[in-house]
N, C-alpha and C positions, 0 to 999 in steps of 0.2 A: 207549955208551948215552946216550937224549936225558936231560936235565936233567930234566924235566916226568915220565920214567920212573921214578928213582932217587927223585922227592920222591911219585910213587904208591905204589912199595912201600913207603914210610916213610912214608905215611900208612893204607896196610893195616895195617900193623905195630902203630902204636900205637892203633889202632881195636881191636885182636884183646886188647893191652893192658889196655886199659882196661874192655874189656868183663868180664873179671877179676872189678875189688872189685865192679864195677856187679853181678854178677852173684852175687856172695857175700854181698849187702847187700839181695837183691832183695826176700824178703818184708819188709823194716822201709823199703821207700821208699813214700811215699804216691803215691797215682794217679798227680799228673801228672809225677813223677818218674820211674814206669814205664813212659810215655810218651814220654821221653828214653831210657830203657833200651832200648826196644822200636825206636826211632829208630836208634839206634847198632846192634841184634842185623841190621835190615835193613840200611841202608849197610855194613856189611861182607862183609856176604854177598853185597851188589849190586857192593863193587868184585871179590870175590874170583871169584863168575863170571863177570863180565866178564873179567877176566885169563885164565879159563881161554878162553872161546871167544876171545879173541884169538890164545891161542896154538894154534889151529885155527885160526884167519883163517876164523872162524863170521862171520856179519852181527847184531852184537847190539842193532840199534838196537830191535826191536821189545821187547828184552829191558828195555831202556834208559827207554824212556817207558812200561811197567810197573812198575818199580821206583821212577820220579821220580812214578807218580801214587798207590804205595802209602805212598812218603815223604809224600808230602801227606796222604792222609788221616790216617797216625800223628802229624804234627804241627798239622794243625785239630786233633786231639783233644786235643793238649799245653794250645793255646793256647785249646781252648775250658774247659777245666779253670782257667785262671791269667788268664782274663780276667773281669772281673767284670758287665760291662756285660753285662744282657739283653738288649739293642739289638743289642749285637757277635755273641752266641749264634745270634740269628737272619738274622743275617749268614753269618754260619760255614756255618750247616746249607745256606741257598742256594747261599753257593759251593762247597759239596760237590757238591751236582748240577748246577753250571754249570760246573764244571772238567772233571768226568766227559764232562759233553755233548761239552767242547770237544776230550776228549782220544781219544772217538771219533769225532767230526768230522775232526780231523785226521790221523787213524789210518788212517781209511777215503777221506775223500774230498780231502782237500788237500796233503800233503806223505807219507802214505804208509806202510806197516811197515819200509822197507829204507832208508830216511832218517830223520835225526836231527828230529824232530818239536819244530821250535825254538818255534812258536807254542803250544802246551799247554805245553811245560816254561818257557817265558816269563812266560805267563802264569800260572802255578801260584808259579813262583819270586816274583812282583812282591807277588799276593796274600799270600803266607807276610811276605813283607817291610813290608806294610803291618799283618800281625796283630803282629808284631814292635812295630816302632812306637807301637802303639796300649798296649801292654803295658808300654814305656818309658816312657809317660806317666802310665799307671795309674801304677804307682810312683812317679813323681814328688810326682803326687796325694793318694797312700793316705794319709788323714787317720790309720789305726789306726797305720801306722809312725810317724808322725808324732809322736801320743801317747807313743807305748811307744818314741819317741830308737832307732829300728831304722836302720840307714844301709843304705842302697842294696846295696850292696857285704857285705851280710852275708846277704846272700839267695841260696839256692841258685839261683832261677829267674831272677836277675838274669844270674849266669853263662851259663846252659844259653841263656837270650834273646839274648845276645851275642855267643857263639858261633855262634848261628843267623842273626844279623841281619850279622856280617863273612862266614860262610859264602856265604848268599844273594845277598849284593850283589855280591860279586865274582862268584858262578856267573849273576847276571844277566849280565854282561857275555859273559861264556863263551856262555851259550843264545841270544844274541842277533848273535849272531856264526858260532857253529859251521857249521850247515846252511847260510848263506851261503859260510864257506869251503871247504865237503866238496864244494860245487860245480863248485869252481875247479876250476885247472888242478891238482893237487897235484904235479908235477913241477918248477912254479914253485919256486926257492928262497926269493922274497917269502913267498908261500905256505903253505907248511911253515914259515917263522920263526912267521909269524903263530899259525900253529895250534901251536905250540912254545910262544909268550909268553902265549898263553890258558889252554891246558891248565897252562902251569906252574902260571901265575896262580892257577887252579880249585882245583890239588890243594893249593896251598901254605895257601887259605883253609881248608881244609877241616883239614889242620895246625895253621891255631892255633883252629877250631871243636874240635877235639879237645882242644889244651892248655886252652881255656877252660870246658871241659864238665868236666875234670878238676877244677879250679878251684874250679867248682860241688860234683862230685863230696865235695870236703874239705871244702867251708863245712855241707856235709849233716850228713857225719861228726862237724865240732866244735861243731853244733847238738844233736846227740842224745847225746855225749858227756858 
């Protein structure tokens, strides 16, 4: 079994985990905490049917870039909750329907339903990664933590930002890569390593996006405590 396989299922796994306290905790989390919750109830479910139609050697990609553009809209909504800029607000709403446009553009007319649609999940993932950022700084900023001697690191949305921001970065590399290599020859052994050292790559981010969401998960717990 490949490498990049055994750190999928153990990343199911502790998705299925954690969705748990998240889930036993659900009516006492504020919005944009259920947001995250709501993020993690979809990513599990997006890898857990993917695993089954693979195991049918189904074609999931049109599966695929419906799931990365309903991850997106669940996390504009995170990030437009926990960003405070009015500016960034109306930001957000436009690239709501510039994502969309771009994710039927190339659904329909450029790369296709039966191919991994690298340019919408590229561009969705870059955008999430720039809301990311901006929200690292917010923090930096926030004159109220400031006051009130709050450190970075006692923040639940600091976690769940961080998680998303090593998540992201590394799955940019992944989306920007994939449908170039599913091109190939996949016979090649280059080939196959390639697509082995990415996928590991993807799933292993998305393992410490989980350890660090948990993270968050405690700092919730020993704020309301």
């Amino acid at each position: 079994m490949p490498v990049y396989t055994i750190i999928f299922y153990f990343l199911l796994g502790i998705e299925f985990l954690i969705l748990i306290p998240f889930s036993l905790s659900f009516p006492k989390l504020k919005k944009n905490e259920k947001w995250i919750y709501y993020y993690l109830l979809v990513s599990f479910f997006y890898a857990a049917i993917s695993l089954v139609m693979k195991q049918y050697k189904l074609n999931n990609m049109l599966f695929v870039s419906v799931m990365n553009l309903l991850q997106f809209y669940v996390l504009s909504m995170f990030y437009f909750t926990v960003i405070k800029n009015p500016v960034v607000h109306k930001a957000i709403r436009l690239l709501l329907v510039i994502t969309s446009l771009i994710f039927v553009l190339d659904l329909t007319l450029i790369e296709g339903t039966k191919a991994f649609n690298s340019i919408f999940t590229s561009f969705r993932t870059l955008v999430l990664i720039v809301y990311g950022t901006i929200f690292f700084l917010q923090l930096q900023k926030d004159e109220q933590m400031i006051e009130q001697s709050i450190y970075i690191n006692a923040v639940p949305d600091f976690w769940f930002n961080a998680g998303l921001f090593v998540y992201l970065c590394c799955s940019f590399i992944f989306t920007l890569s994939y449908n170039f290599l599913q091109k190939m020859d996949m016979s090649s052994e280059q080939i196959r390593a390639a697509v082995g050292i990415s996928a590991a790559l993807h799933y292993t981010s998305g393992v410490c996006e989980i350890i660090l969401f948990y993270v968050g998960f405690r700092k919730i717990k020993r704020a309301r405590s």
